[in-house]
C-alpha positions in Angstrom: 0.0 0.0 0.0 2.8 2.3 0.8 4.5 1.8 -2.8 1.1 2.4 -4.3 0.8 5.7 -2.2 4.1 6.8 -3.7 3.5 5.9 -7.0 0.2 7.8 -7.0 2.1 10.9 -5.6 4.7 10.5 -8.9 2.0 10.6 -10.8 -0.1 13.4 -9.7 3.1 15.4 -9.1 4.0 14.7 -12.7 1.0 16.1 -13.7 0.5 19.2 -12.0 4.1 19.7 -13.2 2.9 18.6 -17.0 -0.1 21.1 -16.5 1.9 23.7 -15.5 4.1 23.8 -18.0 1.6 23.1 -20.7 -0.1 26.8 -19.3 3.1 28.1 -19.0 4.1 27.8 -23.1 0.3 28.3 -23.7 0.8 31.4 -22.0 4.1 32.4 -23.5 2.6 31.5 -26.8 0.0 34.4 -26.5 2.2 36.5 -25.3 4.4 36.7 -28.4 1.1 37.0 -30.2 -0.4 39.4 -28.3 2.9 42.0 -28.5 3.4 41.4 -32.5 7.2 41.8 -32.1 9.9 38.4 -31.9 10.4 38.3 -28.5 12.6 35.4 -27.0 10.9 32.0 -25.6 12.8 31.6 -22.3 11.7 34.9 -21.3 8.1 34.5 -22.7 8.1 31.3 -20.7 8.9 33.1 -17.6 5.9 35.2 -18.1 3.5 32.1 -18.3 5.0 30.5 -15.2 4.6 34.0 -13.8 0.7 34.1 -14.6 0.2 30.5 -13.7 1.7 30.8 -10.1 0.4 34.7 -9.7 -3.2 34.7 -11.0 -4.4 32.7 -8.0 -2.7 35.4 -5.6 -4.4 38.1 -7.4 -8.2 36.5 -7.5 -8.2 35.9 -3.9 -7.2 39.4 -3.1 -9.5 40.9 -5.9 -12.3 38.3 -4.6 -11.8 39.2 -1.3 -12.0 43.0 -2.1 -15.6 42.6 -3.7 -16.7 40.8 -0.5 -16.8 37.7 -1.6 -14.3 35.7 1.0 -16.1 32.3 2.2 -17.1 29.2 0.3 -20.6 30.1 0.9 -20.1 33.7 -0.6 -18.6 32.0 -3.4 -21.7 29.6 -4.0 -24.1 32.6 -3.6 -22.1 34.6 -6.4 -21.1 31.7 -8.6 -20.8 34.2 -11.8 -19.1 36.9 -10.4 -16.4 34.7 -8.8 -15.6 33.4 -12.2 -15.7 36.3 -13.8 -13.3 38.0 -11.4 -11.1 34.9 -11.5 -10.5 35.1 -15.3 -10.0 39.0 -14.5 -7.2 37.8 -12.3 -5.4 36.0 -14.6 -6.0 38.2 -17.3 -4.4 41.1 -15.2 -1.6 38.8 -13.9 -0.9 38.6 -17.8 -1.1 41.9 -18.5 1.7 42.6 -15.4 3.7 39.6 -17.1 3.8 41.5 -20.5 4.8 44.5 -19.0 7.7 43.1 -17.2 8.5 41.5 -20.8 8.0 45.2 -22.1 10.2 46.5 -19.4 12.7 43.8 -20.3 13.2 43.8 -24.4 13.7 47.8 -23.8 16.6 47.5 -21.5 17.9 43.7 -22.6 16.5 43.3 -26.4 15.9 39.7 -27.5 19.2 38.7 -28.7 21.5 40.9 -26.8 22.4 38.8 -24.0 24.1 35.3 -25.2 22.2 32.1 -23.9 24.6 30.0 -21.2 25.4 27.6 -23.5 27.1 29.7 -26.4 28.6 31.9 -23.3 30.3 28.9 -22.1 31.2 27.9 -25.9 32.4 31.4 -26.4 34.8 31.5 -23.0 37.8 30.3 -24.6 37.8 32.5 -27.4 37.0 35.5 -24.9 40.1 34.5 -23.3 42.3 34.2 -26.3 40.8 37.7 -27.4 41.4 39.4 -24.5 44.9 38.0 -23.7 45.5 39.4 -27.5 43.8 43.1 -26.8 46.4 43.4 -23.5 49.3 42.0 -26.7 48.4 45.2 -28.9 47.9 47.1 -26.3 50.9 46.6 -24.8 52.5 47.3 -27.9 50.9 50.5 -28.9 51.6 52.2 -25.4 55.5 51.2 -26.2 55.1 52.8 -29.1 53.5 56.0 -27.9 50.2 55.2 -30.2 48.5 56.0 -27.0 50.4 59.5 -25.9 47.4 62.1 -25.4 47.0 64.5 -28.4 43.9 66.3 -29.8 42.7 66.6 -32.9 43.8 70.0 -34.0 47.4 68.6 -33.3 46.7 65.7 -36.1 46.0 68.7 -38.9 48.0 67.3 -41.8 51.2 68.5 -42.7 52.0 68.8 -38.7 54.8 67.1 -36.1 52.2 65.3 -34.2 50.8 63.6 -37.1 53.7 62.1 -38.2 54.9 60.9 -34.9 51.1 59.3 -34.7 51.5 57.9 -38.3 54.9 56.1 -37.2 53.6 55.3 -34.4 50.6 53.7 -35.9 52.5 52.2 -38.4 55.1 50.5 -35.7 51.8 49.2 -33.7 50.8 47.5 -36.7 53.7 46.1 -37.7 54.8 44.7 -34.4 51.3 43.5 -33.9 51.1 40.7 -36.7 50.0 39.6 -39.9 46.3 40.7 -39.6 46.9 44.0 -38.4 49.9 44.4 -41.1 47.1 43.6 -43.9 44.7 46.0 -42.1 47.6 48.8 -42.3 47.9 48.5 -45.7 44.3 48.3 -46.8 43.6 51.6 -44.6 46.7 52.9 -46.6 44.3 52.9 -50.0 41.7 54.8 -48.2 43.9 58.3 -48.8 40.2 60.3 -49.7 40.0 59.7 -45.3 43.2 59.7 -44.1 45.6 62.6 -43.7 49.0 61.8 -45.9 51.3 60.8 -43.2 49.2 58.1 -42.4 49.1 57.2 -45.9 52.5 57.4 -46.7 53.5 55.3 -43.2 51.0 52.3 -43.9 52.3 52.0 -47.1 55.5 51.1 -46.1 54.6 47.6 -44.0 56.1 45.0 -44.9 55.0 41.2 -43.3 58.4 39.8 -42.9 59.1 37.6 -39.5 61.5 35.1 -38.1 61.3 32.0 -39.9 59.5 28.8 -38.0 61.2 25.4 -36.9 61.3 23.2 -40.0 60.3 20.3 -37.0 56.9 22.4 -37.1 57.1 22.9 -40.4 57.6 18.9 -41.7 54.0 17.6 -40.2 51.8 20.1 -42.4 53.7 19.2 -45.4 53.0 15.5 -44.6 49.6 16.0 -43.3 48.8 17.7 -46.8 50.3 15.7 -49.0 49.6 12.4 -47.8 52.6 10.6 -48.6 56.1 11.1 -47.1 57.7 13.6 -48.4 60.3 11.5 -49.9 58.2 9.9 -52.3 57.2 13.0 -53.9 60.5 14.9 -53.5 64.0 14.7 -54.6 65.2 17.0 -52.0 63.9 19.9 -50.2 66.2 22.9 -48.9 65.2 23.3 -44.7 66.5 26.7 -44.6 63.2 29.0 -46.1 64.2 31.4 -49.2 61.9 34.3 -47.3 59.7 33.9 -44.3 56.6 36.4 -44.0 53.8 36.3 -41.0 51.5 33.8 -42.3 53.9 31.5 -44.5 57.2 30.7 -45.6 58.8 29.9 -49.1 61.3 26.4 -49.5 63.0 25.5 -52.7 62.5 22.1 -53.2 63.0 19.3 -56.3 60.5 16.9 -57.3 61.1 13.7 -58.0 60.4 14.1 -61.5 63.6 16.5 -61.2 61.3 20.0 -61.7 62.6 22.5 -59.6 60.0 24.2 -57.6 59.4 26.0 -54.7 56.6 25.6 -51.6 54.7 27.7 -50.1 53.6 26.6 -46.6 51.5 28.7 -44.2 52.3 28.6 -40.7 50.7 26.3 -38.4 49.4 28.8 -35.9 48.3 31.8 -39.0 44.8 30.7 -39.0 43.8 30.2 -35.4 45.9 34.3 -34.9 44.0 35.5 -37.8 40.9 34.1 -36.3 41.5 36.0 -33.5 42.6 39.2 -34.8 39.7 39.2 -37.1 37.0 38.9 -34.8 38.5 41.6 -32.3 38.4 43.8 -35.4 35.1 43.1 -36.4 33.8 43.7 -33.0 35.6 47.2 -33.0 34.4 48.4 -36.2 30.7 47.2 -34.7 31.4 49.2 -31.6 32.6 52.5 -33.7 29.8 52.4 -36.7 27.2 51.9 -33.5 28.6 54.9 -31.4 30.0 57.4 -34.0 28.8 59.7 -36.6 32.1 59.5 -38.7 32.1 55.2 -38.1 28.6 55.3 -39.9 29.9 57.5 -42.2 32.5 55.5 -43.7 30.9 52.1 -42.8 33.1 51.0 -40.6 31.6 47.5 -40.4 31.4 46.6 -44.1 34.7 47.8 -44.3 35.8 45.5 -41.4 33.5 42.4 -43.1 35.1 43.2 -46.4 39.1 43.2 -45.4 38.1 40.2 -43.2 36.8 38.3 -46.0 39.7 39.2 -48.2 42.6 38.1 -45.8 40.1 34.7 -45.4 41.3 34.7 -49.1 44.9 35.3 -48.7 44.5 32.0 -46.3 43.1 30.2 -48.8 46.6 29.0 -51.0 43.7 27.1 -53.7 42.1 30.6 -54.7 45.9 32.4 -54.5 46.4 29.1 -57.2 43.6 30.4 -59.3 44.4 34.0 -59.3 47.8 32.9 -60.1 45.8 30.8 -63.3 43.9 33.9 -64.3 46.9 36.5 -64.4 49.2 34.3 -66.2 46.3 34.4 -69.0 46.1 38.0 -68.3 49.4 39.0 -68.9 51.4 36.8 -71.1 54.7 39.3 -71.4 55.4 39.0 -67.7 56.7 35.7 -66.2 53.7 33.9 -64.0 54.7 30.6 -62.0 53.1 27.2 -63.0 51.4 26.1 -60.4 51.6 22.7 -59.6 47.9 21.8 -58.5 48.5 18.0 -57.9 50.9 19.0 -54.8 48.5 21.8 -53.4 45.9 22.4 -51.2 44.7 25.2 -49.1 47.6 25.4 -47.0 50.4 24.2 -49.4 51.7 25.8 -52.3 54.0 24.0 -54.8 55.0 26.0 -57.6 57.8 26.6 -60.4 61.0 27.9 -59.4 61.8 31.2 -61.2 65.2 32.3 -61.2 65.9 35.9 -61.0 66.5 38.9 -58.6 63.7 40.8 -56.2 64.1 44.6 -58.3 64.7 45.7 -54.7 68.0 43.9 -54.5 68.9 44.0 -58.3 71.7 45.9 -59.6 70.4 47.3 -62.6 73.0 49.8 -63.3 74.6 47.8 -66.1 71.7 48.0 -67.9 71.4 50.6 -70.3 68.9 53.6 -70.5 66.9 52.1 -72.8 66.6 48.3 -71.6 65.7 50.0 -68.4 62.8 52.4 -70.3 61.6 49.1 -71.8 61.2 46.8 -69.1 59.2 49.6 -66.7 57.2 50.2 -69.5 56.4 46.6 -70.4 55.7 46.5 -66.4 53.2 49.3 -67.1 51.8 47.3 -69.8 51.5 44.4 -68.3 49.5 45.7 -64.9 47.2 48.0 -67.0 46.0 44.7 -69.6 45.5 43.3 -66.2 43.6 45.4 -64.8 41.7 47.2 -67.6 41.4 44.5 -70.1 41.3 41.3 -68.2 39.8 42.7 -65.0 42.1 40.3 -62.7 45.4 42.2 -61.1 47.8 41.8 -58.6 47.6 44.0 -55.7 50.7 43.6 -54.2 53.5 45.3 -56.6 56.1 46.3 -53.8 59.5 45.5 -55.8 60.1 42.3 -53.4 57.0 40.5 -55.2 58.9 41.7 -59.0 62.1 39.6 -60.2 64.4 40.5 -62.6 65.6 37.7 -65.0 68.7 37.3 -67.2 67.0 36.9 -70.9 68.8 34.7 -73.8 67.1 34.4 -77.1 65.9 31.0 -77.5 64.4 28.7 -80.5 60.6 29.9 -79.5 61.7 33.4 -80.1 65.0 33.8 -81.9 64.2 37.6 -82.7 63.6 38.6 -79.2 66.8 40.3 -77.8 66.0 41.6 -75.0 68.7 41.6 -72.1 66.2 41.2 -69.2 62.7 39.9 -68.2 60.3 40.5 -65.4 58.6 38.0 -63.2 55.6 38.2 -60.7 55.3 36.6 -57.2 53.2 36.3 -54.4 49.6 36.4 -55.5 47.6 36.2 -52.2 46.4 39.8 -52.8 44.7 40.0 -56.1 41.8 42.5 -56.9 39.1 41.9 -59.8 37.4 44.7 -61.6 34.0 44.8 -63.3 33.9 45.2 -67.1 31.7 48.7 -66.2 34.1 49.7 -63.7 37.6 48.4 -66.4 35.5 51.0 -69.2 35.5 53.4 -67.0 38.7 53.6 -65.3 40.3 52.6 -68.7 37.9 55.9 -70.4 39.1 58.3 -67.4 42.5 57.9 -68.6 41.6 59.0 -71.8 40.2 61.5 -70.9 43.4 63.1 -68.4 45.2 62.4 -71.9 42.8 64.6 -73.9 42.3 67.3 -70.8 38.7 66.4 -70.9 37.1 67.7 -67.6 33.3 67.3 -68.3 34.5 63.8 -69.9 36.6 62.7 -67.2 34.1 63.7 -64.6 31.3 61.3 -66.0 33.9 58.5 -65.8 35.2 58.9 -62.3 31.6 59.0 -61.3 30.7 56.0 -63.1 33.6 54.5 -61.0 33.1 55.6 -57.7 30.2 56.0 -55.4 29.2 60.0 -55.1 27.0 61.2 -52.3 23.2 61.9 -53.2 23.4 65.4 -53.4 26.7 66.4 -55.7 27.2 69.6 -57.4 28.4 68.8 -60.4 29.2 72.4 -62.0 32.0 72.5 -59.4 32.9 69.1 -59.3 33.4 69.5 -63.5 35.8 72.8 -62.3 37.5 71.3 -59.8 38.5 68.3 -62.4 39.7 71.0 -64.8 41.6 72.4 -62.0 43.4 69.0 -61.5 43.9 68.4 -65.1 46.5 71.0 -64.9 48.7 69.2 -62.7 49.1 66.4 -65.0 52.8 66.0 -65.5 54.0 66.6 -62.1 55.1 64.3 -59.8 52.8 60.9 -59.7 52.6 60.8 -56.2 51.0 64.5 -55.6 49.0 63.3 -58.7 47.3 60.8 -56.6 47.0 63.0 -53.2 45.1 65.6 -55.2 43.1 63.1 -56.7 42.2 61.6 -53.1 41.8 65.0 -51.9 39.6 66.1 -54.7 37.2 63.1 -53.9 37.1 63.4 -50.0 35.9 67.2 -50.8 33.2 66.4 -52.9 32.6 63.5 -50.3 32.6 60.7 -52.8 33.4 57.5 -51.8 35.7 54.9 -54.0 34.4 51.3 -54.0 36.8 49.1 -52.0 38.1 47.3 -55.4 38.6 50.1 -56.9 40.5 51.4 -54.2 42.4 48.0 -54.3 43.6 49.3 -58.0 44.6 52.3 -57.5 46.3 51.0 -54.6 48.3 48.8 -57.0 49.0 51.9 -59.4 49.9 53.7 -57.1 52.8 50.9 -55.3 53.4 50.3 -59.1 54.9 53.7 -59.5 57.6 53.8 -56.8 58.2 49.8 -58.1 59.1 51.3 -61.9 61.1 54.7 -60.2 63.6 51.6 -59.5 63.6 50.3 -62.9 63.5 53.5 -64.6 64.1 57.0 -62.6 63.1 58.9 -65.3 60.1 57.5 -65.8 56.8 59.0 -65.6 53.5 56.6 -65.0 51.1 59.1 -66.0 52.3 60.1 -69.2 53.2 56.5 -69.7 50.1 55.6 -69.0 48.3 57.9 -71.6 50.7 56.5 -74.0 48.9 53.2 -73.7 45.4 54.4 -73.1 44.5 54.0 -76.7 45.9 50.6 -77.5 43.8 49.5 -73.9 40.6 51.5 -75.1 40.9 49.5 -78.5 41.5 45.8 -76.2 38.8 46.5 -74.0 36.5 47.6 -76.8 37.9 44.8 -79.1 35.7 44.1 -82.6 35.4 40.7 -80.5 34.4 42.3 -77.4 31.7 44.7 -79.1 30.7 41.3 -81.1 29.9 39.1 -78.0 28.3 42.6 -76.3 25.9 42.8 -79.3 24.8 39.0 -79.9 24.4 38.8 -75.9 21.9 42.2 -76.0 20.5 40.6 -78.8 19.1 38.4 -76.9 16.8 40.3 -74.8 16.2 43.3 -76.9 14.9 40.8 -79.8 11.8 39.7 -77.9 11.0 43.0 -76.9 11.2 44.5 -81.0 8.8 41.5 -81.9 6.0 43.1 -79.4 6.6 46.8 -80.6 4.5 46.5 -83.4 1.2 45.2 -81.8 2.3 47.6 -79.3 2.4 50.8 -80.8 -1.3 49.6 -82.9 -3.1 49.2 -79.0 -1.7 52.4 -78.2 -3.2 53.7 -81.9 -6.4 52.5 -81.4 -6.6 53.6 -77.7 -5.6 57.0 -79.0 -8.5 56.9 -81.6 -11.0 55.4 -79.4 -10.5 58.6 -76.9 -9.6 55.6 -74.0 -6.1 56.5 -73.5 -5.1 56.9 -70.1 -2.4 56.7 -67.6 -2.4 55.4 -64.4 -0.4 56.6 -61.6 0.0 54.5 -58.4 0.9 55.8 -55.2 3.0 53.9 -53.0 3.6 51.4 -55.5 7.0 50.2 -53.8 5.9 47.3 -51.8 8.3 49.1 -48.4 6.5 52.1 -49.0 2.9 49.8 -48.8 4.3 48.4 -45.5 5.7 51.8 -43.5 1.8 53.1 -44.5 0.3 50.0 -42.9 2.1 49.4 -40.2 1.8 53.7 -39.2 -1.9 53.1 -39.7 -1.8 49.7 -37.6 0.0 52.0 -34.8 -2.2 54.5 -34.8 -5.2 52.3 -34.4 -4.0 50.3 -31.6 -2.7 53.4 -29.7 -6.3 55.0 -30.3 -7.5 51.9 -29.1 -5.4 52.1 -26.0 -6.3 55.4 -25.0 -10.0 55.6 -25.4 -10.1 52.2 -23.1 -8.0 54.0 -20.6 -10.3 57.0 -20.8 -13.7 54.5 -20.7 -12.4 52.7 -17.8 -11.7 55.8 -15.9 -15.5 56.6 -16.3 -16.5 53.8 -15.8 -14.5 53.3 -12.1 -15.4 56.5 -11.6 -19.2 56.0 -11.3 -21.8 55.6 -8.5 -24.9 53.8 -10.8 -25.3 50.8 -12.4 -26.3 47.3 -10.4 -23.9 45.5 -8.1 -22.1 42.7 -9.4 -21.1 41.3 -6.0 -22.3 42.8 -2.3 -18.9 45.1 -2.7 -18.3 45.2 -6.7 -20.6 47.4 -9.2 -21.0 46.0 -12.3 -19.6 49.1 -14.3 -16.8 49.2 -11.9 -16.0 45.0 -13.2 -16.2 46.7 -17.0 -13.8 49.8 -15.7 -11.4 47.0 -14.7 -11.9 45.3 -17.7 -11.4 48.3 -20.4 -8.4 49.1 -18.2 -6.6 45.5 -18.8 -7.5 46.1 -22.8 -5.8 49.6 -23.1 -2.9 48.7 -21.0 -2.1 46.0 -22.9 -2.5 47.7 -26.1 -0.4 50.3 -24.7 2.5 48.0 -24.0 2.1 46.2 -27.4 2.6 50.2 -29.3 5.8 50.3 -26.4 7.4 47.4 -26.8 7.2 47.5 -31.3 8.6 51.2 -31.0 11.5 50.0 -29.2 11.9 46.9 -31.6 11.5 49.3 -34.5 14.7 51.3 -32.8 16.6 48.1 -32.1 
């Protein structure tokens, strides 16, 4: 009998337990319907198990104050009681939502992490902040973090150069990630002063080579095989070691002398790291500042993150790698040996030559060294006008210089040197819209076109809505005339130009004239004298007649063929209803208002608002009345009737209130 007496307290505990949390999500259910906004379910849940275990509270005291207190009482007023019960528990809803309301103001849904992805998240809180102390460390021994003011960072001033080197030191010393991040702020000269231009641009990614002992296992790991199977020999001692990788010469057993490319065991997890401390920072600065919203601070952040994801990736640097080589066949590109490769290993041709910084070209005559910058020139403007697909990364170390023999293949070529490209993590890729453009611009410096060269640059880059283009067409003109000077006070005025107009420059465009611009200190080296811009109108023609190829304007024609085609078949029986309309006297034209379906949806929802709030106050105002008044016949021996209805409007408008509340603050959010 005993076990039976426990067993039937399980079961009726189970239940009431099963019932309570059947009201509970019943509860919680209605009240995400009843506020219209995505609130979260743990919290609505709360709310039902707070009207389940408060309502019966709140009837006995709102029984109790209409008089009605003894079984007997409620026998006599059977009705009442159970209308003032389900009054309860409405009103202990109504107190539920408004804590809710109260709640998703201060703590929106989705701002506070559930346990279980804090506690997945604490180690990589840890390693984030162990790496904020790291860089923060380093910028206060590098005076980045020395009190200044604004007016003290004017460019052209002391204090801004000391902050640009010591910005520039910060970032170096601070690793790969922040070394990338340095040099892609470098390109964004329309919002930087120059100092912090001209600093960023000089950061380089070199570091101490790693162990070859650390090295050996992710060779293994990605090849598969041991390393002697697939190699003759391989040279321990790396040719150049940067932050994320370093380079090996190596032979393969079929005796092709290559070299590899193998990224660091530890570069992805840092990256990682680095990345999402950036991300969250640009978050914080678009969210908090004027200027952060301004420049986007968060797609900018997105964008450089998913470009050095890129750079990790050693397949796509394989395929950029692919695409130049077809893109510019009178540089040297190294075969890339895709059998051997993966995402972290890179096995390519060995190309024997000298990095242009380390070459000694002065026994090389004048005109050998003309040629060779200028088939440089060549080469980066096909790729990046014509074929749309460029390397980023000109800085002389990624440029070799090669000893040139004639050979069977090409018995009248005499030239004394070539040029070779390495190191193709950072590639950019222009539009065929954006490679007209750019590609008509220069056309147009070459012809002193200002109203023409205006159209192009704004074609190119992103202007603000509101431009005046009467000065913007004056200021051009102005900065036609300094065409000839100096290339690097060239590119400041153009930057400067932009950032007063407030136009923006897409980030791959930036990218290009990012690689123009590193391009023309890399061909100072090969040729002092020579001059990028004019250089570069020289070759504007030959690239306008490439890029607007009888070929090109074939394909461009059959492809709009196809659409416009379709359309020409219609015109006819077209233009005839429009005839007959016009005869008939039944022409007409129909305009609709609020024809975008957002603008349909901001109406409706103001409209929905404006009812419910309406609806809110004119309860509040009937149940005042209605508690207000001294007629009407008793509901209970202490409770009028009218006062039970003043209750009950009272519950409706408060609740309508809260639900207006609570989906002006989501709107916000």
């Amino acid at each position: 009998m005993e076990l039976i007496g426990i067993a039937s307290a399980a079961v009726s505990t189970f239940l009431i337990v099963a019932l309570i949390a059947l009201f509970a999500f019943m509860a919680a259910f209605f009240v995400r319907r009843v506020l219209g906004v995505p609130v979260g379910w743990p919290r609505s849940t709360a709310v039902g198990l707070l009207v389940c275990f408060g309502g019966v509270p709140l009837a006995n005291v709102l029984l109790a104050a209409s008089g009605i207190t003894t079984p007997e009482d409620v026998s006599a007023n059977l009705g009442a009681t159970l209308l003032l019960g389900a009054l309860s528990f409405a009103w202990a809803f109504a107190f539920g939502i408004g804590i809710l309301v109260v709640t998703e103001v201060l703590w929106p849904t989705g701002s506070i992490r559930s346990p279980w992805v804090m506690i997945k998240s604490a180690k990589a809180s840890r390693a984030r902040h162990r790496r904020y102390l790291q860089v923060m460390r380093i910028a206060f021994a590098e005076g980045l973090l020395r009190p200044t003011n604004g007016k003290a960072l004017r460019e052209g001033s002391s204090e801004a150069r000391r902050a640009a080197q010591a910005l520039s030191a910060t970032l170096s010393r601070s690793g790969v990630t922040f070394i990338k991040l340095g040099q892609m702020l470098s390109t964004r000269a329309e919002s930087l002063p120059s100092e912090f231009v001209d600093e960023l641009s000089k950061l380089q990614t070199r570091a101490e080579p790693e162990a070859w002992a650390n090295i050996e296992p992710a060779l293994v790991d990605s090849m598969g095989k041991p390393l002697e199977e697939l190699f003759e020999s391989i040279n321990t001692s790396p040719l150049a070691s940067a932050s994320v990788a370093q380079v090996h010469s190596a032979v393969l057993s079929t005796g092709e002398s290559v070299v590899l490319k193998v990224q660091r065991p530890s570069a992805r997890d840092q990256v990682k790291v680095d990345l999402d401390i950036i991300e969250r920072f640009a978050r914080l600065l678009e969210r908090r500042t004027a200027w952060g919203r301004t420049l986007g601070m968060e797609s900018l952040a997105a964008g450089f993150g998913d470009s050095l994801r890129e750079e990790l990736d050693y397949g796509i640097e394989a395929e950029n790698m692919r695409a130049i080589a077809a893109a510019a066949p009178s540089l040297k590109i190294p075969k890339v040996f895709g059998e051997f490769s993966s995402d972290t290993i890179l096995v390519m041709e060995y190309v024997e030559g000298t990095p242009l910084g380390e070459a000694d070209l002065e026994g090389l005559d004048s005109s050998t060294r003309h040629d060779l910058a200028s088939e440089l020139l060549a080469g980066i403007l096909h790729q990046v006008v014509v074929s749309g697909v460029f390397h980023a990364d000109l800085h002389p170390g990624n440029i070799l210089i090669q000893a040139h023999e004639p050979t069977n293949e090409s018995p009248t070529d005499h030239r004394s040197a070539t040029l070779a490209l390495l190191d193709f993590g950072s590639v950019g890729r222009l539009g065929k819209s954006s490679r007209l453009s750019l590609a008509g611009f220069i056309a147009a410096v070459h012809a002193d076109d200002n109203v023409v060269a205006t159209d192009r640059l704004l074609e190119m880059m992103l202007p603000p809505r509101i431009l005046d283009r009467r000065v913007l067409e004056n200021d051009m003109g102005v900065f036609l005339t300094y065409v000839g000077g100096p290339t690097a006070a060239l590119f400041t005025k153009l930057f400067k130009l932009l950032q007063k107009h407030s136009i923006g420059v897409p980030p791959h465009l930036a990218a290009a004239l990012r690689a123009i611009g590193t391009l023309d200190g890399t061909l100072k080296l090969v040729d002092p004298k020579f001059d990028l811009i004019i250089e570069s109108e020289n070759h504007s023609q030959l690239l306008m007649r490439k890029a607007i190829s009888p070929e090109a304007i074939g394909t461009f024609i059959q492809a709009s063929a196809v659409s416009i085609i379709p359309s020409l078949q219609r015109l006819p029986s077209q233009l005839r209803s429009v005839q007959e309309r016009l005869d008939e006297g039944t022409f007409g034209v129909q305009v609709r208002q609020f024809a975008e379906p957002t603008d349909r949806a901001f109406l409706r929802n103001l409209v929905h608002e404006v009812i419910v709030a309406g609806i809110s106050i004119t309860a509040i105002i009937g149940s005042i009345l209605l508690l207000g008044s001294t007629a009407g016949p008793m509901l209970t021996p202490s409770l009028r009737l009218y006062e039970f209805l003043g209750y009950t409007l009272a519950l409706g408008g408060f609740v309508f209130g809260l639900r207006s509340l609570v989906r002006v603050f989501a709107s916000k959010n």
